[in-house]
N, CA, C and O atoms as a Tinker XYZ file with bonds, in Angstrom:
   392  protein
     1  N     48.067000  -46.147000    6.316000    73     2
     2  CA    46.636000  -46.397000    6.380000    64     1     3
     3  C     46.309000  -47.800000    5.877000    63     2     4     5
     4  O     45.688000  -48.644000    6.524000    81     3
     5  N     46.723000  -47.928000    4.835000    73     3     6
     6  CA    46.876000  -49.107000    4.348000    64     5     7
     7  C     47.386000  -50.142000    5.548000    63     6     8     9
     8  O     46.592000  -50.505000    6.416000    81     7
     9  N     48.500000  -50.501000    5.535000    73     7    10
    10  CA    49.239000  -51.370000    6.863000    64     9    11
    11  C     48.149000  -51.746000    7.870000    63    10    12    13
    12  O     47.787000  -52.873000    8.209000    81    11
    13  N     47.490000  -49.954000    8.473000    73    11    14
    14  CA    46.634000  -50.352000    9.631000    64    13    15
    15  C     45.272000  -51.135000    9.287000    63    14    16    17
    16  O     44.984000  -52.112000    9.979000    81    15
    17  N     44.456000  -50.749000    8.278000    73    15    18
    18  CA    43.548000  -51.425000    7.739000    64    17    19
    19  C     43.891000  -52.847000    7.760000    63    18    20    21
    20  O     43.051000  -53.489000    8.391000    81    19
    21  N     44.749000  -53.488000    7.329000    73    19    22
    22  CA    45.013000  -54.750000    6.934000    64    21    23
    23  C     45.195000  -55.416000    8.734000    63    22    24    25
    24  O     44.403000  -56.123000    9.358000    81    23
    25  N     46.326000  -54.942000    9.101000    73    23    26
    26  CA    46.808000  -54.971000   10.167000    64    25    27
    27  C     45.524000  -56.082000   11.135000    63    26    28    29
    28  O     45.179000  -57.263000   11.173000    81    27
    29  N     45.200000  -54.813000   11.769000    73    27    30
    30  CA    43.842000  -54.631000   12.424000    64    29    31
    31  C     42.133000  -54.718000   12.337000    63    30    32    33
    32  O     41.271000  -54.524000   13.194000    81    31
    33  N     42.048000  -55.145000   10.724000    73    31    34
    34  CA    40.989000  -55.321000   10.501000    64    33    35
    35  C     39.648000  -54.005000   10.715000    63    34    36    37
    36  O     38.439000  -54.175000   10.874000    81    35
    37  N     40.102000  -53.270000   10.672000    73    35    38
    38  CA    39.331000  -51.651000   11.495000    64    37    39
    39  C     39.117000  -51.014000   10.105000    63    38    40    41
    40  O     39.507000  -51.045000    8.938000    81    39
    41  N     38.190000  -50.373000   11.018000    73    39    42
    42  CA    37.934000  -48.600000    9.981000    64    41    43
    43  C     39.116000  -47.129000   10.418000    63    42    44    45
    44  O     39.011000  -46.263000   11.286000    81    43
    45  N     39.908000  -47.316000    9.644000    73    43    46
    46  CA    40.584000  -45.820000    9.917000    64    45    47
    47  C     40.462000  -44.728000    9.340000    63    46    48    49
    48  O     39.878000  -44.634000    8.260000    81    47
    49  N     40.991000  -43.719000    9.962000    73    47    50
    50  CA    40.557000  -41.966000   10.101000    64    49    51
    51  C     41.672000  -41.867000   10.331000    63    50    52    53
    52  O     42.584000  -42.604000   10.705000    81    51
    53  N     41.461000  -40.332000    9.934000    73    51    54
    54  CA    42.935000  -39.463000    9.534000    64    53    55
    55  C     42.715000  -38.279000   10.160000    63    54    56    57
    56  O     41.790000  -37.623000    9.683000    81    55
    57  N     43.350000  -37.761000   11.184000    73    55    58
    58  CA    43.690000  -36.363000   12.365000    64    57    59
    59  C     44.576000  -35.446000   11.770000    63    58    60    61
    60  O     45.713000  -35.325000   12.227000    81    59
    61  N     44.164000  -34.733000   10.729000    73    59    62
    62  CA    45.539000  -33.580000   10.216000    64    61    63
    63  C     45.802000  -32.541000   10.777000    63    62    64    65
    64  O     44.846000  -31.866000   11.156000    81    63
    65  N     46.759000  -32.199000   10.950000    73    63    66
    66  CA    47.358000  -30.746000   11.721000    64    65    67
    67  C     48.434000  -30.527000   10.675000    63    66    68    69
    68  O     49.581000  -30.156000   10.926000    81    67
    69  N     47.928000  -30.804000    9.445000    73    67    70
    70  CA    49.240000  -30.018000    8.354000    64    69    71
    71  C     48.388000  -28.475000    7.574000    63    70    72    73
    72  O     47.195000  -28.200000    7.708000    81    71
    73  N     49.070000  -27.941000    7.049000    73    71    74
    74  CA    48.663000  -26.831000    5.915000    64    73    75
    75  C     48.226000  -27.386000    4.629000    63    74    76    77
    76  O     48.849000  -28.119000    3.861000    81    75
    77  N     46.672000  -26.752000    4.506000    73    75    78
    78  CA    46.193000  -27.242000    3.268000    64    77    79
    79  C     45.528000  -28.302000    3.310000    63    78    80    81
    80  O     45.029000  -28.812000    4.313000    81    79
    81  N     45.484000  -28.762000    1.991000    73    79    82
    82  CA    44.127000  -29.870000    1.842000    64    81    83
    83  C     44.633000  -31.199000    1.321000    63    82    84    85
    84  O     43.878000  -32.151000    1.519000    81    83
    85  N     45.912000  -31.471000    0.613000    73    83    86
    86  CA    46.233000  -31.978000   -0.027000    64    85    87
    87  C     46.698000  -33.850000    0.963000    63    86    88    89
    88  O     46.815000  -35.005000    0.553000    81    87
    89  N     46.803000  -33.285000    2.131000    73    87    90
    90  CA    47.248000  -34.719000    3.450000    64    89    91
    91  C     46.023000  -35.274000    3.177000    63    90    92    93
    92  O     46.038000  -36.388000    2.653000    81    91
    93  N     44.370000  -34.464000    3.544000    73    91    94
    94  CA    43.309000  -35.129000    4.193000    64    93    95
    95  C     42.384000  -35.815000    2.637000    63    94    96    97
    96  O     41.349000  -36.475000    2.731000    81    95
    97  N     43.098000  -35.439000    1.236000    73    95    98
    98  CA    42.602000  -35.883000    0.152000    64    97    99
    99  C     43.354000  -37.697000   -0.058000    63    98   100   101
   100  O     43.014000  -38.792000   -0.509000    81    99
   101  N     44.444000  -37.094000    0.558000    73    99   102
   102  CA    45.556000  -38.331000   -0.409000    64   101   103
   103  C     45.477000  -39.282000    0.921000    63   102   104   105
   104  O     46.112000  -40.336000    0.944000    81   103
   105  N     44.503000  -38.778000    2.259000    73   103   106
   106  CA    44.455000  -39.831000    3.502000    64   105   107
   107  C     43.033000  -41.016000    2.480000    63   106   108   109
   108  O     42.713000  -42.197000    2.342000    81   107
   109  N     42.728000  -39.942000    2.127000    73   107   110
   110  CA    40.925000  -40.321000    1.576000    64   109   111
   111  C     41.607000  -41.725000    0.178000    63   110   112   113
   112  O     41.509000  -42.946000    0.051000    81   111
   113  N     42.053000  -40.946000   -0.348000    73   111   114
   114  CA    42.768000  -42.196000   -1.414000    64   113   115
   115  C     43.393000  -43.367000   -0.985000    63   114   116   117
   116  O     43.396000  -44.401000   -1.654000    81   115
   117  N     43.968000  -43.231000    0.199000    73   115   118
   118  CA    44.539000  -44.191000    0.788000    64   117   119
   119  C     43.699000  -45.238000    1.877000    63   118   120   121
   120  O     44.013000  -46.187000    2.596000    81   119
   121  N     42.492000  -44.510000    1.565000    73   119   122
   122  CA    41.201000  -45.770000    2.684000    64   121   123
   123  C     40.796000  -45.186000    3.734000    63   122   124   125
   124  O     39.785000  -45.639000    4.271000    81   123
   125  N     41.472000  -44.011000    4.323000    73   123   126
   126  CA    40.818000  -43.566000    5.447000    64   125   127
   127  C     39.368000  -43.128000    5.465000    63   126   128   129
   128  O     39.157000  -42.505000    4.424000    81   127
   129  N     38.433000  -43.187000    6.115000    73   127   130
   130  CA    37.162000  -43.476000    5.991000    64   129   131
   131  C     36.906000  -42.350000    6.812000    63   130   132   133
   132  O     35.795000  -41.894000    6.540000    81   131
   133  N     37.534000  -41.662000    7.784000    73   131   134
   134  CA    37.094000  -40.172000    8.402000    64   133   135
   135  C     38.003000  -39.614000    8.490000    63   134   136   137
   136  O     39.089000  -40.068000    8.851000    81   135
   137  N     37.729000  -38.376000    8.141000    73   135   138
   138  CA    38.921000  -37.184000    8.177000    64   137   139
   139  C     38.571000  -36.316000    9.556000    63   138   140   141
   140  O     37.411000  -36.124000    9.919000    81   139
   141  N     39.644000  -35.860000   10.216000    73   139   142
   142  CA    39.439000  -34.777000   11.020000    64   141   143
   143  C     40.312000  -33.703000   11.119000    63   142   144   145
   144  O     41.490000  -33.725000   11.474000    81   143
   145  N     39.428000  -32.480000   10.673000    73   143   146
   146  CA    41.081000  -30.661000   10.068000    64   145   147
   147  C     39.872000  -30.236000   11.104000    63   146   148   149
   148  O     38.656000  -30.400000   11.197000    81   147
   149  N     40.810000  -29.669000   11.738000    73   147   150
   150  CA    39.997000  -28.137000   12.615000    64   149   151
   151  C     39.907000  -27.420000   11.864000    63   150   152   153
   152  O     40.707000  -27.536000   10.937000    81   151
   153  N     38.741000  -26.080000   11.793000    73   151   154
   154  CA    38.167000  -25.103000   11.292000    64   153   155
   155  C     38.315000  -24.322000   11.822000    63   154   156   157
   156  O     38.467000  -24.309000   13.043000    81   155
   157  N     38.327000  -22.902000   10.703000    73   155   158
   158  CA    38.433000  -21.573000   11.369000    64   157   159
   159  C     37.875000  -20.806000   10.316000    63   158   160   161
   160  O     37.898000  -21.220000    9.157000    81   159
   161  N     37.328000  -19.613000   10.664000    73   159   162
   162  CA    36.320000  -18.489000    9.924000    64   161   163
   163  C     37.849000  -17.770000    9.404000    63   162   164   165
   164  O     38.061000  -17.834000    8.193000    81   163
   165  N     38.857000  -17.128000   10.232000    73   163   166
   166  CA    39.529000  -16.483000   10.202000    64   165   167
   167  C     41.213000  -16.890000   10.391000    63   166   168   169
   168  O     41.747000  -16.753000   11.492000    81   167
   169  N     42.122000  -17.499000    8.968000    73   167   170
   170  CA    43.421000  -18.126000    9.346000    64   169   171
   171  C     44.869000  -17.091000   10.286000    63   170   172   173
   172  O     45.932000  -17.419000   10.813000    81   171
   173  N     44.206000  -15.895000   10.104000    73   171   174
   174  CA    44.983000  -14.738000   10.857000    64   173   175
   175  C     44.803000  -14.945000   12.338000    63   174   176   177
   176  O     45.581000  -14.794000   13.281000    81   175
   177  N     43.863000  -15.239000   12.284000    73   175   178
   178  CA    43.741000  -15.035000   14.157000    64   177   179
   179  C     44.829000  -15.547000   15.147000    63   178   180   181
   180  O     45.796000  -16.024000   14.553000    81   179
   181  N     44.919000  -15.568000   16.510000    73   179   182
   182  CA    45.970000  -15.683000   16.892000    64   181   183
   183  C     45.922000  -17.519000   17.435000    63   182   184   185
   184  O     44.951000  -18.251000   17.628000    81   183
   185  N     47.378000  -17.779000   17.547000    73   183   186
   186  CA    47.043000  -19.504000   18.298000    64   185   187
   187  C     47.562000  -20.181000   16.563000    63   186   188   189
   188  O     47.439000  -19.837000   15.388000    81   187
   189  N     48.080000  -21.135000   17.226000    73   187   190
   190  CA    48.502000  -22.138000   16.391000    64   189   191
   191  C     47.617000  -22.946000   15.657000    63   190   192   193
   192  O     48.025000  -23.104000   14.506000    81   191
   193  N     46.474000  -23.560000   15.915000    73   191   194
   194  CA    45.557000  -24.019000   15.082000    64   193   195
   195  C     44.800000  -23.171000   13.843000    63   194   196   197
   196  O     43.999000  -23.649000   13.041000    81   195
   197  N     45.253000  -21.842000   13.905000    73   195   198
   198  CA    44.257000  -21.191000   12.694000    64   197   199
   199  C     45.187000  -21.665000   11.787000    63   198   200   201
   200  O     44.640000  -22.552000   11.133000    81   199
   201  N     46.302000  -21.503000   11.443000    73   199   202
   202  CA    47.023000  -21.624000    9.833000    64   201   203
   203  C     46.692000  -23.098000    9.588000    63   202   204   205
   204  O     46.213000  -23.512000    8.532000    81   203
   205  N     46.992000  -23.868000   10.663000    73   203   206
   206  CA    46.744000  -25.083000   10.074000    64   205   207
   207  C     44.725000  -25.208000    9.816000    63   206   208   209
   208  O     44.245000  -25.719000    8.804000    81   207
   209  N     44.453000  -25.024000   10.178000    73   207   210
   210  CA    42.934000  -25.276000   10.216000    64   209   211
   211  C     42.415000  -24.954000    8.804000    63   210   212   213
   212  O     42.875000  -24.024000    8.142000    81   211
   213  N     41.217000  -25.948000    8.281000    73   211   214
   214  CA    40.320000  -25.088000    7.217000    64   213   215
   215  C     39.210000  -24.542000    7.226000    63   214   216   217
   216  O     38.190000  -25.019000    7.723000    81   215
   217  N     39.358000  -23.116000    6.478000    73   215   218
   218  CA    38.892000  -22.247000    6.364000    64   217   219
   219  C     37.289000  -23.201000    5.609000    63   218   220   221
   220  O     37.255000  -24.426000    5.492000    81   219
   221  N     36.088000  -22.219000    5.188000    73   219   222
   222  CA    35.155000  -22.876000    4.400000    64   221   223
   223  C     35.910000  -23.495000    3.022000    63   222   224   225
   224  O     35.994000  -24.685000    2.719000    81   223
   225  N     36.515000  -22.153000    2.161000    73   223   226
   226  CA    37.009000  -22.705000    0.820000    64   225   227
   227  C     37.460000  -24.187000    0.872000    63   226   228   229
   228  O     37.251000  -25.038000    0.007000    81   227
   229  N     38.428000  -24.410000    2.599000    73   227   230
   230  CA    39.791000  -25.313000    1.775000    64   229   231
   231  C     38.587000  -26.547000    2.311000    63   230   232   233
   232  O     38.718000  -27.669000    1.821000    81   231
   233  N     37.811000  -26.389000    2.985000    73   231   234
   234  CA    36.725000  -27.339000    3.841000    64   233   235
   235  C     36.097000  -28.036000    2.740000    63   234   236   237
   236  O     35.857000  -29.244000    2.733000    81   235
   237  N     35.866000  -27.298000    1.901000    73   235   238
   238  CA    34.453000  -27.743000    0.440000    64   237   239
   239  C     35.645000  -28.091000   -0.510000    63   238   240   241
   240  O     35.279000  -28.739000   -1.491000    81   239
   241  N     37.167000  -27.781000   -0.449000    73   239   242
   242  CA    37.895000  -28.310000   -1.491000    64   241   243
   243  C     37.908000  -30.104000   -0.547000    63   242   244   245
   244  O     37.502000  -31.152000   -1.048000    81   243
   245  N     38.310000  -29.991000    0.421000    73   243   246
   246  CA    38.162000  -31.257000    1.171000    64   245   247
   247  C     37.251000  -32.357000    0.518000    63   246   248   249
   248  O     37.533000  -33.427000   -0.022000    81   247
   249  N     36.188000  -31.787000    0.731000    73   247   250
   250  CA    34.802000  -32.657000    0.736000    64   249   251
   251  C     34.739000  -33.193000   -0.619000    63   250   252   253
   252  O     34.339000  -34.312000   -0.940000    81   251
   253  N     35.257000  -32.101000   -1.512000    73   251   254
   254  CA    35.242000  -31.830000   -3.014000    64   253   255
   255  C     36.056000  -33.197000   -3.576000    63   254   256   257
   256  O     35.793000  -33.961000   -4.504000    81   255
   257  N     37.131000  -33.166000   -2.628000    73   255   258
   258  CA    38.554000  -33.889000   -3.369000    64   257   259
   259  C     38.100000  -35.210000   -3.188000    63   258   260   261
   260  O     38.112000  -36.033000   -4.103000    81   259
   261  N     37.521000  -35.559000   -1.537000    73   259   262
   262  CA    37.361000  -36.677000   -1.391000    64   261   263
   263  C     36.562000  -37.182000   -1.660000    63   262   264   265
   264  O     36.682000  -38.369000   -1.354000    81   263
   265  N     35.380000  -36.886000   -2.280000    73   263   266
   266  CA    34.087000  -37.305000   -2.918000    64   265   267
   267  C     34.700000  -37.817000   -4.510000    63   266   268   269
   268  O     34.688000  -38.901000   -5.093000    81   267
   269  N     35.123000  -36.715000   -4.792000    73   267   270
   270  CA    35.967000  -37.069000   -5.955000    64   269   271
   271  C     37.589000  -38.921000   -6.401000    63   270   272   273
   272  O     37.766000  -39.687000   -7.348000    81   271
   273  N     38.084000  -38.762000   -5.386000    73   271   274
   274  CA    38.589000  -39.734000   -4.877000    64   273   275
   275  C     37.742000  -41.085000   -5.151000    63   274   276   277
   276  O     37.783000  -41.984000   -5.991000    81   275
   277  N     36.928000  -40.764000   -3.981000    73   275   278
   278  CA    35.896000  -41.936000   -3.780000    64   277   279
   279  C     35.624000  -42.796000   -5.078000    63   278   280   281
   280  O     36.150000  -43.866000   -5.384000    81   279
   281  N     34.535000  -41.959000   -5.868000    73   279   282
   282  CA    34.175000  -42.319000   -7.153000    64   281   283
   283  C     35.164000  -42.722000   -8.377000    63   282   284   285
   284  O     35.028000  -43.632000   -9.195000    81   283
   285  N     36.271000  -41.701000   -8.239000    73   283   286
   286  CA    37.968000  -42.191000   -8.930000    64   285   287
   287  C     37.632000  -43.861000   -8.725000    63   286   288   289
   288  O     37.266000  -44.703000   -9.545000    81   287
   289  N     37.854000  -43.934000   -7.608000    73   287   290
   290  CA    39.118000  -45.181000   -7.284000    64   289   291
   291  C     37.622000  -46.682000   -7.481000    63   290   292   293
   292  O     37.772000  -47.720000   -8.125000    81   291
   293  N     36.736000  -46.395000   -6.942000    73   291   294
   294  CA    35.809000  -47.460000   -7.804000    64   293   295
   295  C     35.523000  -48.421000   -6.436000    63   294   296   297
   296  O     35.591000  -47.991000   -5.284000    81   295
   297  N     35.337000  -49.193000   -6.644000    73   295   298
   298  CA    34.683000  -50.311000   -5.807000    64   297   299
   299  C     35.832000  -51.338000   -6.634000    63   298   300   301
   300  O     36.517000  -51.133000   -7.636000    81   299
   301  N     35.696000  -52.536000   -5.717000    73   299   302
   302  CA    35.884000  -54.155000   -5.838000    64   301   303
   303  C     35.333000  -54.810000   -6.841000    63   302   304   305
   304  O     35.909000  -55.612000   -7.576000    81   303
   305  N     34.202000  -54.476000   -6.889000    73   303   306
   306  CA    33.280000  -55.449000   -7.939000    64   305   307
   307  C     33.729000  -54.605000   -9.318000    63   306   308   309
   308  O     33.932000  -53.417000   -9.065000    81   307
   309  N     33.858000  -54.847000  -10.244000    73   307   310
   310  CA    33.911000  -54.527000  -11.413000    64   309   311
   311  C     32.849000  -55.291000  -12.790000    63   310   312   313
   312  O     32.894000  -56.394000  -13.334000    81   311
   313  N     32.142000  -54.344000  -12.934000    73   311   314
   314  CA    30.981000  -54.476000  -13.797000    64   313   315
   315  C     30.629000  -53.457000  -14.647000    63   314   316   317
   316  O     31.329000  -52.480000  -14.385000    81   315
   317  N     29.909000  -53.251000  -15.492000    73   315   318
   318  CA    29.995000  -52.276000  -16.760000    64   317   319
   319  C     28.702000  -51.303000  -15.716000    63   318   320   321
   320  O     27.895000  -51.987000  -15.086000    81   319
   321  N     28.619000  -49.950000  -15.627000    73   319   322
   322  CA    27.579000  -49.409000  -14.849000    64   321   323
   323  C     26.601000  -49.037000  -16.237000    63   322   324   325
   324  O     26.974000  -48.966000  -17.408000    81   323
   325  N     25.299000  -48.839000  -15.703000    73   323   326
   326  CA    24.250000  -49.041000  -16.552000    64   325   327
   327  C     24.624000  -47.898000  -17.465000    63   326   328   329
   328  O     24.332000  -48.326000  -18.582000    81   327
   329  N     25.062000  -46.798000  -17.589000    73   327   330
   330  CA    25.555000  -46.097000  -18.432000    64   329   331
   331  C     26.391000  -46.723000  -19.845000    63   330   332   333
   332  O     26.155000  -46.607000  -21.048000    81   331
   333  N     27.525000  -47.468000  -19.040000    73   331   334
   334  CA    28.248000  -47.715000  -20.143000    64   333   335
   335  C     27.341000  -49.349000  -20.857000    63   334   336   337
   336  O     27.601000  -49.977000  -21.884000    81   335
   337  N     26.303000  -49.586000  -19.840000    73   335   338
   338  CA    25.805000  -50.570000  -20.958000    64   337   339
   339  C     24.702000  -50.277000  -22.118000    63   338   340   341
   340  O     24.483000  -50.934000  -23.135000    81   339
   341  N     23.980000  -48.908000  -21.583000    73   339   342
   342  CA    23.189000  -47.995000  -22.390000    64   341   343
   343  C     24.246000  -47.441000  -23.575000    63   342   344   345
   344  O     23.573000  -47.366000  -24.603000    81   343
   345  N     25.456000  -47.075000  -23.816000    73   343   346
   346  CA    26.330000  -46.814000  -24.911000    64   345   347
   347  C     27.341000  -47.801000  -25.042000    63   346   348   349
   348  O     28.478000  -47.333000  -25.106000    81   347
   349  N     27.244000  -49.040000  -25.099000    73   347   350
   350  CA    28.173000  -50.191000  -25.446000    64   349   351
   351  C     27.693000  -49.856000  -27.494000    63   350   352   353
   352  O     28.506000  -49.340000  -28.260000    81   351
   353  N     26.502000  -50.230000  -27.863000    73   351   354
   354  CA    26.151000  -49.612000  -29.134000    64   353   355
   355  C     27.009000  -48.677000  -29.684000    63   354   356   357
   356  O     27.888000  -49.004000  -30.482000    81   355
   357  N     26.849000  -47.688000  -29.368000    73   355   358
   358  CA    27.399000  -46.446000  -30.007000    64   357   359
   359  C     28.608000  -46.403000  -29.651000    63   358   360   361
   360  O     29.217000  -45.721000  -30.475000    81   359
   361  N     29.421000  -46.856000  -28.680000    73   359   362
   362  CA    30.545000  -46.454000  -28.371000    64   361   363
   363  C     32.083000  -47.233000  -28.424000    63   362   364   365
   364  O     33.086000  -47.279000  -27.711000    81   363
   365  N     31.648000  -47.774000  -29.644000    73   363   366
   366  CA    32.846000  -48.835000  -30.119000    64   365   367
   367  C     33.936000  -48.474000  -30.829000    63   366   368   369
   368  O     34.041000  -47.840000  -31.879000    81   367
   369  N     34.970000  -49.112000  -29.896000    73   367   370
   370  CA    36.298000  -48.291000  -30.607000    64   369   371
   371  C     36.909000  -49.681000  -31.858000    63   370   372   373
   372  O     36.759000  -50.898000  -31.965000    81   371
   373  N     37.561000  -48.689000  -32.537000    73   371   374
   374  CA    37.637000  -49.829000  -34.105000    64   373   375
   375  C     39.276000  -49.645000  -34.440000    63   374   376   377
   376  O     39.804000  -48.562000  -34.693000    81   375
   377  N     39.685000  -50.418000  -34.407000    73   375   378
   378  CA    41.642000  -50.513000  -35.044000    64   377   379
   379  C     41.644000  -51.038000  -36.287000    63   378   380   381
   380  O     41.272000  -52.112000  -36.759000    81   379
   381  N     42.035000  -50.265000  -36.629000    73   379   382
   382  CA    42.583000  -50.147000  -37.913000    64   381   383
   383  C     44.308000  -50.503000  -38.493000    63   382   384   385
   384  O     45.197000  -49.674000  -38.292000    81   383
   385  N     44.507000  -51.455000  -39.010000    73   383   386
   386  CA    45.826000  -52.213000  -38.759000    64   385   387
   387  C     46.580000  -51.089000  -40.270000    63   386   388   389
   388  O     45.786000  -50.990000  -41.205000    81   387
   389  N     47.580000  -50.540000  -40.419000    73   387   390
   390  CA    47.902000  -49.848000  -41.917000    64   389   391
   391  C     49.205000  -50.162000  -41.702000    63   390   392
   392  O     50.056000  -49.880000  -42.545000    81   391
């Protein structure tokens, strides 16, 4: 993902046909900017796309992970967010040399 981003100058997306959630989180960490998992109500049903597909749970763990991701990994700009400048005061760490 990386490679192609650079590569090509583009927005890339990620097409999973694996089991689980864990490809379309760690695509999300890696820059991909759209995910695409087929869905299914029911992973029993018959046909090859239900096992791989997500269900609601693994759908909202998806959304979950990569939202999560997102905010992880931060932006470019690096600046104190108004939070940590509202507790710069109170929130000073102190070393103590013994």
């Amino acid at each position: 993902i990386p490679f192609l981003k650079n590569r090509f100058n583009v927005r890339i997306g990620y097409s999973d046909h694996t089991i689980g959630t864990v490809a379309c989180i760690g695509a999300a960490a890696l820059g991909a900017e759209l995910i695409e998992k087929h869905f299914t109500l029911d992973k029993t049903l018959e046909g090859s796309d239900h096992i791989l597909s997500a269900d609601p749970a693994e759908l909202a763990e998806i959304v979950h992970g990569c939202n999560r991701i997102s905010t992880q990994l931060g932006t470019e700009t690096k600046a104190p967010t108004a939070e940590e400048i509202d507790n710069k005061q109170i929130m000073r760490s102190l070393f103590i040399e013994t």
